[in-house]
C-alpha positions in Angstrom: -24.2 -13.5 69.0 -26.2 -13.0 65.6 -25.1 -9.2 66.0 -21.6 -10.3 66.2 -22.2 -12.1 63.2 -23.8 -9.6 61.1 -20.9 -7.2 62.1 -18.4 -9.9 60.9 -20.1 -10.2 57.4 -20.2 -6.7 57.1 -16.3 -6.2 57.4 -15.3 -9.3 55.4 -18.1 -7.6 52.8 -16.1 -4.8 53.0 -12.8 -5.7 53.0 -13.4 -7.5 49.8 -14.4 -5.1 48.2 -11.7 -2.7 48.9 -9.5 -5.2 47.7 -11.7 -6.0 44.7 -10.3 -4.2 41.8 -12.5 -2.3 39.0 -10.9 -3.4 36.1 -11.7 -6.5 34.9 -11.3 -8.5 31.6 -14.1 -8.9 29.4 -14.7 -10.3 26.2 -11.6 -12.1 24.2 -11.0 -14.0 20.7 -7.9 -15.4 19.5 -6.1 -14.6 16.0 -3.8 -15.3 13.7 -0.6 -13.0 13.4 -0.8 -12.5 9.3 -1.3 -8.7 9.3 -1.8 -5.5 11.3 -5.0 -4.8 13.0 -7.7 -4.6 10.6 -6.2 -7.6 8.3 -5.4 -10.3 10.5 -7.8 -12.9 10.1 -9.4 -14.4 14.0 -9.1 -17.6 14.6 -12.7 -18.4 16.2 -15.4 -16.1 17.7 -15.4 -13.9 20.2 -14.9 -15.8 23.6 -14.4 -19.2 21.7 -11.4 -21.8 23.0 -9.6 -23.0 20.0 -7.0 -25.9 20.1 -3.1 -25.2 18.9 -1.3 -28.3 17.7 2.4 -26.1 17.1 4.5 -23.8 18.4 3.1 -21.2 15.9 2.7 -17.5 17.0 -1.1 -16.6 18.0 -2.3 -13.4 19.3 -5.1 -12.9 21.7 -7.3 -9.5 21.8 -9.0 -8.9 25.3 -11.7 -6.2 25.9 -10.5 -4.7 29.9 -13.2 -2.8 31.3 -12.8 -0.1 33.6 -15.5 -0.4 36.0 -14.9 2.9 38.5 -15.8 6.6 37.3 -12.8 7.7 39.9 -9.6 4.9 40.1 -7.1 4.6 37.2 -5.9 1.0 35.8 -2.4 -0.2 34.4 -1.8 -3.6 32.2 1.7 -4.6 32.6 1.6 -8.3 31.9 -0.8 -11.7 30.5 -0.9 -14.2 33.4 -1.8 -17.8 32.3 -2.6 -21.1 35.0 -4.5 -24.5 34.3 -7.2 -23.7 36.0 -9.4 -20.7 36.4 -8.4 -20.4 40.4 -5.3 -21.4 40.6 -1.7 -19.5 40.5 -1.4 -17.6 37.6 2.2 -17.1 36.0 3.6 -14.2 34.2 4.0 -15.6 30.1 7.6 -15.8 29.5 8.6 -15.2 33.4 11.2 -17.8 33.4 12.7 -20.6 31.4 9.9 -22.8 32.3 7.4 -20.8 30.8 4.4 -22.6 29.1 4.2 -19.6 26.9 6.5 -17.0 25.9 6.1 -13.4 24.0 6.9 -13.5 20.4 9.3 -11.1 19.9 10.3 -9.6 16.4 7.4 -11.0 14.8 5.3 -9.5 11.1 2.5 -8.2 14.2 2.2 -4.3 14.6 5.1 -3.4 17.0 5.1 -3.4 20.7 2.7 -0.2 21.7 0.8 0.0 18.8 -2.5 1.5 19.5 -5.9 -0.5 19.0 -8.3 1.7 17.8 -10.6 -0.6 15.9 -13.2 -0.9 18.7 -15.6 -3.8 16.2 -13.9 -7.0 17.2 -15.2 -7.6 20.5 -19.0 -6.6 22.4 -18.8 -4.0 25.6 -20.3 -5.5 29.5 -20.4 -2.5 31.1 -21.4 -4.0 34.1 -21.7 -1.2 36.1 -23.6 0.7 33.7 -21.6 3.5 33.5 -22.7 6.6 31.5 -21.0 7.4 29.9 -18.8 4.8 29.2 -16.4 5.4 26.2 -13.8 3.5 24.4 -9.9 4.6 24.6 -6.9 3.0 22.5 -5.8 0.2 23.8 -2.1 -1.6 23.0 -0.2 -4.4 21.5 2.5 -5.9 23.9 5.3 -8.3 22.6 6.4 -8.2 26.0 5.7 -7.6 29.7 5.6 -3.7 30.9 8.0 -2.0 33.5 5.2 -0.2 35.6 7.8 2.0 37.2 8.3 3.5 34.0 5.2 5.9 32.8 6.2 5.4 29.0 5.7 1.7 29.5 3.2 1.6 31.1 -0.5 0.1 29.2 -3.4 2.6 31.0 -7.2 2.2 31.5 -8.9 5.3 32.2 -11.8 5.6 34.6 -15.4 4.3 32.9 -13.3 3.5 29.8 -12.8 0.3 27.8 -10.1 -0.7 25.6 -8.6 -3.8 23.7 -5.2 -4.8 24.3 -3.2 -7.5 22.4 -1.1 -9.8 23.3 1.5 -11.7 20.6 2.6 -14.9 22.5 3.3 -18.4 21.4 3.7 -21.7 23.5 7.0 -23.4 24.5 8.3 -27.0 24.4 6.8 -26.6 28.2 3.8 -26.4 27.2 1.7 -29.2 28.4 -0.2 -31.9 25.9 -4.1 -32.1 25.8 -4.0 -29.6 28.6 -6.5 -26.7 29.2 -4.9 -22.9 30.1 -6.6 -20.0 31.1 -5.2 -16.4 30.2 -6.0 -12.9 31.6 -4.7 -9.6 31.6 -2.8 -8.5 34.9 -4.1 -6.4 36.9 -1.6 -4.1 38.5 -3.8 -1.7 40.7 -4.9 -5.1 42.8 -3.3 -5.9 45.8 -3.0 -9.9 45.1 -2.3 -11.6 42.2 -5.4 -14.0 41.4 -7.5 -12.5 39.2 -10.9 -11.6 40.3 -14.1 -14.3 39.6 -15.4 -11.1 37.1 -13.2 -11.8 34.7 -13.9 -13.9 31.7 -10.5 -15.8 31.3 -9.3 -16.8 27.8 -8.9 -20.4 27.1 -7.2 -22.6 24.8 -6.4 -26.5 24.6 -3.2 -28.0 23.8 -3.8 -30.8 21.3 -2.8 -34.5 22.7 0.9 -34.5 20.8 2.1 -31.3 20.9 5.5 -31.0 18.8 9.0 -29.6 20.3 10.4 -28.7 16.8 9.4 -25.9 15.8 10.7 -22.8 17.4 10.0 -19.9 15.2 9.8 -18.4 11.2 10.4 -14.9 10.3 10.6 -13.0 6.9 11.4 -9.5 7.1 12.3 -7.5 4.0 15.8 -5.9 3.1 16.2 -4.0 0.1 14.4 -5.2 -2.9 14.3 -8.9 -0.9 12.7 -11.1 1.3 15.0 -12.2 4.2 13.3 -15.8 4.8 14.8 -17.3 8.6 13.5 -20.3 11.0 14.5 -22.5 13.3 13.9 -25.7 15.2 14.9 -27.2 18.9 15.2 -30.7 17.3 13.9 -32.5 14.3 12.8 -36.4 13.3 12.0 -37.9 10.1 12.3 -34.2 8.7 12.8 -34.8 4.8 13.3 -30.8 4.0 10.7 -27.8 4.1 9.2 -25.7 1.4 8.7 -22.1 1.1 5.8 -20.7 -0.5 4.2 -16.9 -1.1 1.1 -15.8 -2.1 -0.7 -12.2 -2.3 -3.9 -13.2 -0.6 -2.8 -15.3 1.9 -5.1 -18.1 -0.2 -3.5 -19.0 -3.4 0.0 -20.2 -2.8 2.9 -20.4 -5.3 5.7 -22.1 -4.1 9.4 -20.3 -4.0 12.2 -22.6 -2.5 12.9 -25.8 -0.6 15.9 -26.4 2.3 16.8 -30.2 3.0 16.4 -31.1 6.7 18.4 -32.1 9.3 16.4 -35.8 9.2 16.9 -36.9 13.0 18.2 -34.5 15.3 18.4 -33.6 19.2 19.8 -29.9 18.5 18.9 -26.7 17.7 19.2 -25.9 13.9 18.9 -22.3 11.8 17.8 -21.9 8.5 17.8 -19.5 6.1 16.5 -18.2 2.4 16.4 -14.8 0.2 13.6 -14.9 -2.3 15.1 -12.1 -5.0 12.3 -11.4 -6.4 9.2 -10.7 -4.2 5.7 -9.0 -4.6 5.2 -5.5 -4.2 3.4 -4.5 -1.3 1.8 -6.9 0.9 2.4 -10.8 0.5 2.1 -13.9 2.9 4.9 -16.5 3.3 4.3 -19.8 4.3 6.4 -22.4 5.5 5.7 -26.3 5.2 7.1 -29.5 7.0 7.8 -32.8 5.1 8.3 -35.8 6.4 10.1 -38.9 4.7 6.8 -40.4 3.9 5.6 -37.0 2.2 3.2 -36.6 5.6 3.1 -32.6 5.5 2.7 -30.0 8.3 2.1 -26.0 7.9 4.2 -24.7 10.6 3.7 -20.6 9.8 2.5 -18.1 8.4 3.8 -14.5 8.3 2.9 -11.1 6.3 5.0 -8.9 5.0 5.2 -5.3 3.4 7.4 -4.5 0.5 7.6 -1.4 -1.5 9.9 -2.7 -4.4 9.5 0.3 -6.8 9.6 3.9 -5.5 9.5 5.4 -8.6 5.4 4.2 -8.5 3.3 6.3 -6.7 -0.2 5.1 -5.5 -2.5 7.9 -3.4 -6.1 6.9 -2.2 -7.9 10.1 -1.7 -9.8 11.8 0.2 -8.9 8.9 3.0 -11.2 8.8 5.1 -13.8 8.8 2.4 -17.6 9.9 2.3 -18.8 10.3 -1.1 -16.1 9.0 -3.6 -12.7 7.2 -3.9 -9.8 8.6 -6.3 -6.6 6.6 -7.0 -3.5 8.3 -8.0 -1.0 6.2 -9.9 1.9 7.9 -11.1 5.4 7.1 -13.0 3.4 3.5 -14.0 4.9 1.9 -17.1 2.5 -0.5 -17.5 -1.0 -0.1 -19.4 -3.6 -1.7 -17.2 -4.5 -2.0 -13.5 -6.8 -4.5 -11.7 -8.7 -2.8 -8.9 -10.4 -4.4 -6.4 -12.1 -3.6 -3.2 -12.4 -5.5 -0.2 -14.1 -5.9 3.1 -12.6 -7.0 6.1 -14.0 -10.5 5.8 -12.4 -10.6 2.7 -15.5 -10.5 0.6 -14.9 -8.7 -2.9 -16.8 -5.7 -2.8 -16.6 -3.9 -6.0 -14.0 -5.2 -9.3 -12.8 -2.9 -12.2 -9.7 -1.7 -14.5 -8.2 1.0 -14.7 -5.4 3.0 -16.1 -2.5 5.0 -15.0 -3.2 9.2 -13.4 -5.7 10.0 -11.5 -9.3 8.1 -11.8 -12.6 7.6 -9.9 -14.0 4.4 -8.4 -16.7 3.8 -10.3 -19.2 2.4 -8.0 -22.7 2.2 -8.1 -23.1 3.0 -4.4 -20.6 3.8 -1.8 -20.0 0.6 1.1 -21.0 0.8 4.2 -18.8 2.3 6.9 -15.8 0.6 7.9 -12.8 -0.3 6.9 -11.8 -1.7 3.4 -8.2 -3.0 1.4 -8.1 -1.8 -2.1 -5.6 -4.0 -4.0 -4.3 -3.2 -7.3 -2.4 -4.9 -9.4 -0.6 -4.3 -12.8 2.5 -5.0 -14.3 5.3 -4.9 -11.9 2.8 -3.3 -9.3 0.7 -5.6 -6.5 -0.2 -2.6 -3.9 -2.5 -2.7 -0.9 -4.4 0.3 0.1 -6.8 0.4 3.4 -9.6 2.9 2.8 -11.7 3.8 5.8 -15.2 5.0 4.6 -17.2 7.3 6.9 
């Protein structure tokens, strides 16, 4: 009887583990989607739950790991479920979805590579050697795995981070607690294995059903400024504001709300006359009482003068930094180097042509956002120093 046993433990031992899969998700952290991948600011720590109180857009950056040296992986989709072992749902499957993909948003587009391997600390559970890290990929959608060009791959004993650009529905429910992981498609089931570390956020206690979406996407020399709500109460108007560090706000334009409403309502505004280069655009919610709610926050890029020409060289950089600024009318420009925290690194002026950085000792390696500014000119430049 006890050898019957032992025989039936070993084939349940390894039946699981031929259906256990080798990739598994890792470490995670939640962001905001106010830049590409290098700028956009995190919203908490790596593997730290935050709590959403909007509809806003968030993204959420997941390290998969690759745990075989022989068996390839493909990501197709970001499965969510109120509890860590219950059944997880495709985001935006259906209508009912608690959370959908954000679609035509200011992220990097759909595909774009992750190369910046910094943001999030390696398992390697295994212990694979060696174990290397590969591009991962942005998704604004879920993948047709029957299609090789859509398809997200992890590569044996690699690890890459993929990011996801989602935001919740009206279905999402209050003051509740949702897990997220990355599907799996080379499993045979779909609950995720107990290796993974699942995501989490919590849905504050009165989550609004206004709010759908804001967008500003730039056409010609302007700022094409659109949002939109499911329904609206005590809505007195919103306010648009802009500012070039995403910190100091100057406001642009107001649009009188709808009040009290059950339907779905667009808006719309042009600001004519825009930064140059990157800028952030907020928009704000006021209520009769003058009660005031950020709803989003979205980046843009603008190139309003061609006729300027800005070159960073040698880029990447080892020793030293030159800055090209050609066709410029004005007299001075404020130069000013950055880290990826946002910490001001090095300050000076300069003037038009070519010149050197004058710093007293080159930055560490990583990557850095030169920003000058001058008359007419408000250009960002990401330097990547070796």
């Amino acid at each position: 009887m006890n050898r019957k046993l032992l025989l039936l433990a070993l084939f349940l031992c390894i039946a699981g583990n031929s259906l256990a899969s080798t990739l598994v998700q890792g470490n995670w952290r939640w962001r905001n989607n106010d830049g590409d991948e290098n700028t956009a600011s995190f919203k908490a720590a790596q593997n730290t739950s935050i709590v959403i109180n909007d509809l806003s857009v968030i993204r959420l950056r997941v390290r998969v790991e690759n745990t075989s040296n022989s068996e390839n992986h493909n990501v197709g989709a970001l499965k969510y479920s109120t509890t860590p072992n219950g059944t997880f749902l495709n985001v935006g499957a259906d209508a009912s979805a608690a959370f959908v993909y954000a679609l035509g948003t200011t992220a990097p587009a759909a595909k774009s590579p992750t190369t910046n391997s910094g943001f999030l600390t390696t398992i390697n559970a295994a212990s694979l050697s060696p174990y290397t890290y590969m591009a991962g990929e942005y998704f604004d959608a879920q993948r047709d795995l029957s299609s090789n060009a859509d398809k997200a791959p992890v590569s044996p004993s690699k690890y890459a981070d993929l990011e996801f650009v989602i935001r919740p529905t009206a279905n999402a429910l209050p003051n509740t607690t949702y897990y997220f992981v990355a599907e799996n498609m080379r499993s045979n089931n779909d609950i995720p294995s107990s290796e993974n570390s699942f995501a989490t956020l919590t849905t504050s206690a009165t989550l609004p059903v206004d709010f759908i979406a804001f967008e500003a996407k730039p056409e010609k020399n302007r700022i094409q400024l659109k949002w939109s709500t499911a329904s609206e109460k005590n809505n007195d108007r919103f306010e648009i504001s802009r500012s070039a560090d995403a910190k100091n706000w100057q406001y642009v334009a107001s649009e009188k709300g709808k009040g009290n409403s059950d339907v779905a309502s667009s808006y719309g505004l042009i600001d004519s006359k825009p930064l140059n280069g990157i800028s952030y655009y907020q928009l704000t919610q006021f209520d009769f009482d003058g009660t005031k709610k950020v709803l989003s926050t979205q980046a843009v890029n603008l190139a309003l003068d061609p006729s300027v020409q800005v070159q960073v060289f040698p880029n990447p950089v080892s020793k030293e930094i030159n800055v090209s600024v050609n066709n410029y009318l004005g007299k001075n420009i404020q130069a000013a180097l950055y880290g990826q925290d946002g910490k001001l690194i090095h300050k000076e002026q300069l003037g038009g042509g070519t010149q050197k950085l004058t710093l007293n000792t080159m930055p560490a390696a990583g990557v850095y956002v030169l920003k000058l500014v001058g008359s007419g000119l408000q250009v960002n430049k990401k330097i990547v120093i070796l």
